[in-house]
NUSE-498591 format. One record per atom (N, C-alpha, C): residue in one letter; x negated, y negated, z negated. Coordinates in steps of 0.001 Angstrom, whole numbers, plus 500000, padded with zeros to 6 digits. Each point is the difference from the previous one (the first is absolute). Example, Ala and Ser with C-alpha at 12.3 -4.5 7.8 and 13.67 -1.06 7.14 Angstrom:
REM residues 2
A486810505690492200
A500890498810500000
A499100498800500000
S500350498950500720
S499180498810499940
S500770498910499270
END
This chain:
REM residues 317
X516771481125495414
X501192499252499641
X501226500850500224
X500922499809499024
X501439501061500540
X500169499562501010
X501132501157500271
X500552499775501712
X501647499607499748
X500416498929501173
X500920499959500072
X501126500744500791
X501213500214500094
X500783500974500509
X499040500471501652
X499369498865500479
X499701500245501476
X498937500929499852
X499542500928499000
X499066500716499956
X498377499656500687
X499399501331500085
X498672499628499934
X499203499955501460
X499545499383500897
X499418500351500709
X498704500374499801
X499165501640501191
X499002500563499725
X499953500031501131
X498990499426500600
X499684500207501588
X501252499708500628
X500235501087501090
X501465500310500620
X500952500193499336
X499807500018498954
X500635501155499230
X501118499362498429
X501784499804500088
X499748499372498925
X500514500892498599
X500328499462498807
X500255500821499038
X500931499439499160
X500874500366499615
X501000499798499200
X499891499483498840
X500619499571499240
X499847499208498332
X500009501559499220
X500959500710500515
X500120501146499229
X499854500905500635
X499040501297499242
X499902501057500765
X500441500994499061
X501117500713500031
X500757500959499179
X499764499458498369
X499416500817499319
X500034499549498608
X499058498557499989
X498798500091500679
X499113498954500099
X500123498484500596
X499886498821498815
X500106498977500555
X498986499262500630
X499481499594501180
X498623499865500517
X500139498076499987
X498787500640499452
X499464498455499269
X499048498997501293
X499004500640500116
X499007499539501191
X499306500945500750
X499256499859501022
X499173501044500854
X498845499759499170
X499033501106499727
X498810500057499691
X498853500021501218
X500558500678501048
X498758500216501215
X501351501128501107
X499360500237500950
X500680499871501313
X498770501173500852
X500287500571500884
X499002501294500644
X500740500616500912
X499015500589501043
X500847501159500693
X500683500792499724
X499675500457498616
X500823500937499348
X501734499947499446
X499803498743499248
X500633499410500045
X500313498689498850
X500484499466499066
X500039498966499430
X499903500930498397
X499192498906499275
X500007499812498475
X500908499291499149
X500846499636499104
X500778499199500018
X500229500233498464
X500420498356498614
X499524500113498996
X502109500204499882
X499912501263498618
X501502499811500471
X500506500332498112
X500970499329500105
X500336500570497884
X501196501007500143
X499790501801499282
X500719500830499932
X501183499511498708
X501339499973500677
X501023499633499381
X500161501168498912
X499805501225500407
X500287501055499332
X499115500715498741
X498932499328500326
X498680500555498657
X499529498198499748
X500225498951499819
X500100499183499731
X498270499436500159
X499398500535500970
X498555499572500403
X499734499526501674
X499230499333500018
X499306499280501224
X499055501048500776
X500059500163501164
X499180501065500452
X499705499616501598
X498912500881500253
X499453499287502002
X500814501356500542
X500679499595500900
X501272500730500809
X499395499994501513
X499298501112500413
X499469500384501620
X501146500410500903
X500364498789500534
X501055500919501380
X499144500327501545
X500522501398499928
X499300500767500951
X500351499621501291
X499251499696501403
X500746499685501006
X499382501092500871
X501682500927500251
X499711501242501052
X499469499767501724
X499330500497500288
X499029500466501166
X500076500917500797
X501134499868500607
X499833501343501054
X501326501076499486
X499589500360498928
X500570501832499622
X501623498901499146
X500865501449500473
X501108500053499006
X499756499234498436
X501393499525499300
X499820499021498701
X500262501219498918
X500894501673500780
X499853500619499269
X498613500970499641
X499161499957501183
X498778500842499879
X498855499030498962
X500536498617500216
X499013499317499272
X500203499840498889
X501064499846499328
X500682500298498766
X499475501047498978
X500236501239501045
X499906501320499234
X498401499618499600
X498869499827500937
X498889500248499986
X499775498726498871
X500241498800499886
X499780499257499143
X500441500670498175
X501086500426500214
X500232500450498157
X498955501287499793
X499472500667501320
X498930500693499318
X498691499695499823
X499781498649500466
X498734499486499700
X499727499244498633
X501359499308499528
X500121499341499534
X499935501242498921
X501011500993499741
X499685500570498825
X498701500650499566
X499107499857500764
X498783500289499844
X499047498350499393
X500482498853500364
X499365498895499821
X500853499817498290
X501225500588499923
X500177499671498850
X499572500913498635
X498992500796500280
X499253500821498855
X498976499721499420
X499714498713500913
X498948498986499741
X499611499289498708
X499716500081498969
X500740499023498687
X498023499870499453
X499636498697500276
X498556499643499531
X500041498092499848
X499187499926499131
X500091498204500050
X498955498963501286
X499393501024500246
X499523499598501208
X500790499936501876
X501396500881499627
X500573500084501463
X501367499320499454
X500749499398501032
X501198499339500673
X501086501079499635
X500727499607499025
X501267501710499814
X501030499798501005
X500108501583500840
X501069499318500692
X501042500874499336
X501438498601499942
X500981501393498906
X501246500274500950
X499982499682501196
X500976500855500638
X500100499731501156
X500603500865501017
X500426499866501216
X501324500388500484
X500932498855500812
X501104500268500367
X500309499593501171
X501141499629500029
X500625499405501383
X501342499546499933
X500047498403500455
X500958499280499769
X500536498910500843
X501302500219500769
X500215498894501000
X499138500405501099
X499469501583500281
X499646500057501599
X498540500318499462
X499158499290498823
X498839499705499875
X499266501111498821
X498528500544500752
X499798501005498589
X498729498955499463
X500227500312498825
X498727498505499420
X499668500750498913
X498808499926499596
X499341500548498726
X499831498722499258
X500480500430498171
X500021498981498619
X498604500334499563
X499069498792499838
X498735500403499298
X499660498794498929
X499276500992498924
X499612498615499148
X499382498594500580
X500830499065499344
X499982498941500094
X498534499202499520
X498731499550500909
X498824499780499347
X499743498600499817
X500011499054499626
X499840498479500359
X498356499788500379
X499851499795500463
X498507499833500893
X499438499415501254
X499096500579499638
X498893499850501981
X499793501623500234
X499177499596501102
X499366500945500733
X498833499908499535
X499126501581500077
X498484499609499503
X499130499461501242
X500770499669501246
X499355499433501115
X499933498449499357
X500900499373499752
X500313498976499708
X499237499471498579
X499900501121498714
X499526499758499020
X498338500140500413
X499309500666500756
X498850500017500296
X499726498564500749
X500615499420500515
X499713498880500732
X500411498499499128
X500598500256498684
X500418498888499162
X498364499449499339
X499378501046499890
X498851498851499490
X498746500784500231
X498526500153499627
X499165500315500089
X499727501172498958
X500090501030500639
X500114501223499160
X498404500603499572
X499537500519498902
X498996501183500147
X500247500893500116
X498631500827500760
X500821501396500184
X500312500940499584
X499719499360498639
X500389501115498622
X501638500021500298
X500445498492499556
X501038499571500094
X500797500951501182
X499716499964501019
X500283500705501366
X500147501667499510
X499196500178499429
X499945501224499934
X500328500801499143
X500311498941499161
X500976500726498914
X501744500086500521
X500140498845500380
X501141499915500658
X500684501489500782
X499140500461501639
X499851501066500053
X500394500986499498
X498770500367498881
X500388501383499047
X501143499665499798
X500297499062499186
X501697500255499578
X501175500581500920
X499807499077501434
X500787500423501028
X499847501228500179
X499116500559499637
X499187501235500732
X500342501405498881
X500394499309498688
X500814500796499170
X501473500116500281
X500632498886500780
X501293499782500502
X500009501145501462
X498893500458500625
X499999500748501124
X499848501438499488
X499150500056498829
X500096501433499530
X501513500570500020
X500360499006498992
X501041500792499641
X501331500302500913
X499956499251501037
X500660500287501436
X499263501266500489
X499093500500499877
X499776500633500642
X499669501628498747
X500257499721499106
X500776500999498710
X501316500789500441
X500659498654500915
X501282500509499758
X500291500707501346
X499238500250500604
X499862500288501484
X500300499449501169
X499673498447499684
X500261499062501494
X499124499590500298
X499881499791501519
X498807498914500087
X500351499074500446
X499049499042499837
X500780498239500109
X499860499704501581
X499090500329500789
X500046500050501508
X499701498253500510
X499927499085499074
X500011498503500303
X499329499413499238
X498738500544498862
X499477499099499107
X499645498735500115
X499684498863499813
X499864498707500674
X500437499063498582
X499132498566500239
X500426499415498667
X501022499552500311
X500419499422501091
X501494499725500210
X500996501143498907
X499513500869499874
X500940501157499323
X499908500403498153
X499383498976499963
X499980500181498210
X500043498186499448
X500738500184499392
X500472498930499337
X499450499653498778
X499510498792499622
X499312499685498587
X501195499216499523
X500487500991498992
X501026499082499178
X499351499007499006
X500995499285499021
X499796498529499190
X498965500572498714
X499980501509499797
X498650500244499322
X498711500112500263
X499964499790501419
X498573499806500532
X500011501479500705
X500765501354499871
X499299500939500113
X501238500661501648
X499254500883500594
X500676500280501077
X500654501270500155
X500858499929501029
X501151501577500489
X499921500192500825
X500044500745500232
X499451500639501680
X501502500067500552
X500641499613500822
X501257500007500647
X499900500625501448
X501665500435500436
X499812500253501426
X499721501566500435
X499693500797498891
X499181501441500096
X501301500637500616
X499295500541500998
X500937501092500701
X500969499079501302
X500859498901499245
X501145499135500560
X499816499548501281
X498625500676500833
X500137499631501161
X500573501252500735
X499697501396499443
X501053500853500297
X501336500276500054
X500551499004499278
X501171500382499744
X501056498856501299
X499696499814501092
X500599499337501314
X499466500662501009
X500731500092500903
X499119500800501014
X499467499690500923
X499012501049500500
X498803499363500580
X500330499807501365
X499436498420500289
X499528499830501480
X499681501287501277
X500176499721500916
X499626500916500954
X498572499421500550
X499237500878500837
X498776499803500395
X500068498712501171
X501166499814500337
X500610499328501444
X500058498354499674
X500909500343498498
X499826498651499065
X498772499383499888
X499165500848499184
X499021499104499768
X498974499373500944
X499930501030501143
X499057499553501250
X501054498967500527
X501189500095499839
X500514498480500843
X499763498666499009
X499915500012498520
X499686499094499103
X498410499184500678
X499436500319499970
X498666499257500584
X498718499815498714
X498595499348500666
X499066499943498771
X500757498845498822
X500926499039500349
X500205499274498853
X501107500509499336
X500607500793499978
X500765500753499298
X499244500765498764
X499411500822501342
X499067500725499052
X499055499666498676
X499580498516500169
X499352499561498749
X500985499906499066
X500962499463500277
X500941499470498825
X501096501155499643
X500504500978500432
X500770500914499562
X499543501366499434
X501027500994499133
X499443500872499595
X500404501482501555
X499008500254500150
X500363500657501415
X499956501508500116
X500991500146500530
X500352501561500148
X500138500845501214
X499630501696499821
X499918500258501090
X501185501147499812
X500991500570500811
X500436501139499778
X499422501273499252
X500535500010498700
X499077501872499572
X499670499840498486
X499556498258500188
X499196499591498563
X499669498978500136
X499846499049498717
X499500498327500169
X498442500138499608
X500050499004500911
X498199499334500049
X499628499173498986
X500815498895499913
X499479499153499198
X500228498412500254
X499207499372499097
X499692498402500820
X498464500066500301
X499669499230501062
X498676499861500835
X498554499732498909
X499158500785499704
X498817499290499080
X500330501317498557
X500976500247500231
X500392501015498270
X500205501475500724
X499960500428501296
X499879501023500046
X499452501243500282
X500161500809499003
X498938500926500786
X499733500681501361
X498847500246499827
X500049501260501380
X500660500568500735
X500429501078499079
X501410501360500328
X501060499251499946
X499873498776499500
X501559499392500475
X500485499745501642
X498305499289499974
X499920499475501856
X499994501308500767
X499196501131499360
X500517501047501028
X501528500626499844
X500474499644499024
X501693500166499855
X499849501988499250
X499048499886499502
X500211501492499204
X500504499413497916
X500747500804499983
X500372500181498121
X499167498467499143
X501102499797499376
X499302498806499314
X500147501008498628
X498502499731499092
X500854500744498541
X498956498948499178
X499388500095498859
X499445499183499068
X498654499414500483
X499434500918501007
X498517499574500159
X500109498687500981
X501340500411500475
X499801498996501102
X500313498381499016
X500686500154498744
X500740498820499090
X498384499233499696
X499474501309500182
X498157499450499138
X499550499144501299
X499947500458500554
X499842499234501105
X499974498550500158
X501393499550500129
X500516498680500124
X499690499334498218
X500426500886499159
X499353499101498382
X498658499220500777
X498999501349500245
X498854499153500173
X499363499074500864
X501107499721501370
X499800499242501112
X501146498879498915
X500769499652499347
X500320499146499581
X498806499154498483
X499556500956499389
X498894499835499288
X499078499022500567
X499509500959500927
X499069499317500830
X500186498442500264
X500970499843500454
X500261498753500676
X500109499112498825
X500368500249499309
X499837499410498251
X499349499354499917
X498728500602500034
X498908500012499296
X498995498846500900
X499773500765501194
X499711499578501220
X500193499063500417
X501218499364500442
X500995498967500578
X500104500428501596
X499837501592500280
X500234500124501834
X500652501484499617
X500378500391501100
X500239502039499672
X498550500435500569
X500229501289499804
X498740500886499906
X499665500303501648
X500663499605500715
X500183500171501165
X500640499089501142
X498545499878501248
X501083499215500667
X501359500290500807
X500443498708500722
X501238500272500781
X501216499474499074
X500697499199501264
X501547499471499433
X501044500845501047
X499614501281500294
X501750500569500730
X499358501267499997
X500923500927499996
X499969501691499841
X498724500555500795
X499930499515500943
X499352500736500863
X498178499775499824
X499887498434499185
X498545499599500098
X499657500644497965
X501203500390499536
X499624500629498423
X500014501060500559
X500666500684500620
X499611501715500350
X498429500714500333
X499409499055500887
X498665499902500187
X498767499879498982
X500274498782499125
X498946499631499178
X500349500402498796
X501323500803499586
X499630500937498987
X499404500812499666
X499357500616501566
X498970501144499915
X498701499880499303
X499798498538499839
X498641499555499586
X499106499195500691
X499113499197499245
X499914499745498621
X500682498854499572
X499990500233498817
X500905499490498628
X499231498129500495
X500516499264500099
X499499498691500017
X499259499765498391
X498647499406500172
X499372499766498313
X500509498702499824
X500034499996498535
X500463498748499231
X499074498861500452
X500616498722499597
X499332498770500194
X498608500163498937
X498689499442500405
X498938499810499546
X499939499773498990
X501216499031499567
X499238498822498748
X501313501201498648
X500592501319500314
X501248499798499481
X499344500435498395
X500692500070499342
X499961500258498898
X500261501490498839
X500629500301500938
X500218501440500082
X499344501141499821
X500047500701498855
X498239501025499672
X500421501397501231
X498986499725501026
X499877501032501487
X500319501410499251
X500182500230498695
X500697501525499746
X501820499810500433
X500429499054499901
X501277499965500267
X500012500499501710
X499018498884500343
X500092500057501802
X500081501771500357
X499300500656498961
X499547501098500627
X501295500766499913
X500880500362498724
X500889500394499640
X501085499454500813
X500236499025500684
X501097499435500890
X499586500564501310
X498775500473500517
X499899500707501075
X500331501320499981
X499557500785498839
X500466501199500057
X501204499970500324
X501040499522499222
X501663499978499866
X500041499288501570
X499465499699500993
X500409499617500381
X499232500545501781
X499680501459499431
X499402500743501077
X500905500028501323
X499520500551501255
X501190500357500903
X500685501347499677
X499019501279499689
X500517500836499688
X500360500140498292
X501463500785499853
X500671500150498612
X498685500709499313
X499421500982500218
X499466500482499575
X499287499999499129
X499426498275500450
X498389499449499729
X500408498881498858
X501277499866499646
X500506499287498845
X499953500372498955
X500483499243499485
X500426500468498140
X500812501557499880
X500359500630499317
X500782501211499826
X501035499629499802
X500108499035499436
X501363499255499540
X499681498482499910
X500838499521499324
X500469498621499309
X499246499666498981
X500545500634499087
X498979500602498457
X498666499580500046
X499542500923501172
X498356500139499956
X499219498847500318
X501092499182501080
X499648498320500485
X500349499433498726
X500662499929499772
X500361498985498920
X499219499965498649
X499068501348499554
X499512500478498913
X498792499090500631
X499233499961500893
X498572499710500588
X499983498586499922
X501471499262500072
X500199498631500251
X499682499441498550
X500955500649499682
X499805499958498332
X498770499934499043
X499142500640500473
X499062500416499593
X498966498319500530
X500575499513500854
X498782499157501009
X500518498770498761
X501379499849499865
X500416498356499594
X500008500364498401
X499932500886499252
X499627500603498409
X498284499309499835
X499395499952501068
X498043499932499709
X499886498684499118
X499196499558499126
X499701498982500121
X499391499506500663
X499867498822500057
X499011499126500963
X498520500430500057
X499885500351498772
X497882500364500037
X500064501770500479
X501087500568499736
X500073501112500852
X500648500240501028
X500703498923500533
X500465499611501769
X498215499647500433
X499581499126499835
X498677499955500561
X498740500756500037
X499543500860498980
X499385501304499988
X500458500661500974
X501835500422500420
X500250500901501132
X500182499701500744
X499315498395500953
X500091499520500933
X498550500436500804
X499212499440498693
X498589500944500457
X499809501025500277
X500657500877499959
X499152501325500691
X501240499837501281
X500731499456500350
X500542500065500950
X499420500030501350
X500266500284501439
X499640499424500674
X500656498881500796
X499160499079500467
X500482498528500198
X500583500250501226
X501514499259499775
X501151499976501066
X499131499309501254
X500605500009501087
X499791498756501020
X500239498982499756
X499423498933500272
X500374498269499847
X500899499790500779
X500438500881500591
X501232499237501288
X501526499809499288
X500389498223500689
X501140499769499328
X501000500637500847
X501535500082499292
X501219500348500847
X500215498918501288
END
């Protein structure tokens, strides 16, 4: 609903009717990071989702600088599968990134609207998963994959949003987050000084050991979000940092008994979803080509290549 002169409240936090050129219409969603907010550009005569950044610690000029260079890297981005973001500034104190405007859900939300197959599921995916390529064409990595983070607009089809944009605020200290606690930890995206981790269930390995995030690790979380898709659990137990650090090492939890799912997928979601980079895909491409290849079969040749398979465990999530 518009806002009236008393602006917007976001958490603690409130927001003005007007933010420099931008007239802010409603909040879309709200985060540690900081607020989403639906806002119409007076100046290019379009509606767009307006991210105001909320600084953490460091200088507004160190965060500034470091934000227009992330951002000009997020804006080389140009695919129908990703979220465009078309600019970054700072206005009234505040640096906020302008991004296309998507009318939608979440594919968390669209996966849970009705009873999906897992074709359905999995086509979905690839698409997103063409929305991650090409982020990662342009030389970013998204560092947060998660369905919370791709949006199914009013054509049914999805954008991968968010890529990179958790870099661009700065990071928590190690002091922070150990004073946050385990219920923090489920619900926020959590950071350590050096480099971000992630959210709890989507991240990889080398994240938890806090070494370089680059694409393998993006494969990673695709396929712990896949998984859970498909599945209805993550690939792994534990609800706080410390009990996913452990049982990422292995093994991969097997799908429910009764699922439906031809066990070549299962197998291909384990690879991508090894502890070591190594033991993954080479890329994106190469996951995504194999996936492809599984939801292309027909049915009388999905079941021929179920047979020579070998039979998963019966154990449910």
């Amino acid at each position: 609903s518009p806002l009236g002169e008393g602006g917007l409240s976001a958490g603690n936090r409130a927001y003005k009717a007007q933010l420099g050129r931008f007239v802010i219409l409603h909040q879309l969603g709200a985060g540690g990071m900081g607020a989403v907010l639906a806002a119409y550009d007076e100046q290019l005569d379009r509606k767009v989702a307006l991210k105001l950044l909320h600084s953490q610690g460091a200088t507004r000029e160190r965060q500034h600088r470091r934000t227009l260079r992330e951002a000009k890297a997020l804006a080389r981005v140009t695919h129908p599968r990703v979220v465009s973001v078309y600019e970054v500034g700072e206005a009234e104190n505040q640096v906020y990134l302008a991004m296309e405007f998507v009318d939608g859900i979440s594919l968390r939300i669209w996966q849970s609207q009705a009873m999906r197959s897992w074709r359905d599921i999995l086509y979905m995916y690839l698409q997103a998963g063409e929305g991650l390529h090409a982020v990662h064409k342009a030389g970013i990595v998204h560092r947060d994959f998660k369905p919370e983070n791709v949006i199914v607009g009013k054509d049914g089809l999805p954008r991968v949003a968010d890529f990179g944009i958790a870099r661009l605020n700065e990071l928590q200290t190690a002091e922070d987050v150990a004073g946050s606690g385990p219920q923090a930890l489920q619900t926020e995206l959590v950071t350590l000084e050096g480099g971000l981790i992630g959210t709890i269930g989507y991240i990889s390995p080398e994240q938890y050991e806090g070494t370089t995030s680059d694409e393998i690790s993006d494969q990673w979380s695709f396929c712990a979000a896949l998984y859970e898709a498909l599945y209805g659990c993550l690939p792994f137990a534990g609800s706080t940092a410390a009990e996913q650090s452990v049982s990422i090492r292995g093994p991969i939890q097997p799908p429910p008994a009764d699922s439906a799912v031809p066990p070549e997928i299962f197998r291909i979601l384990s690879q991508g979803l090894s502890y070591e980079p190594s033991a993954r895909f080479p890329n994106l491409t190469a996951l995504l080509r194999s996936l492809t290849a599984e939801y292309e079969q027909s049915p009388a040749a999905a079941t021929q290549s179920r047979r020579t398979l070998v039979a998963v465990v019966a154990t449910t999530c």
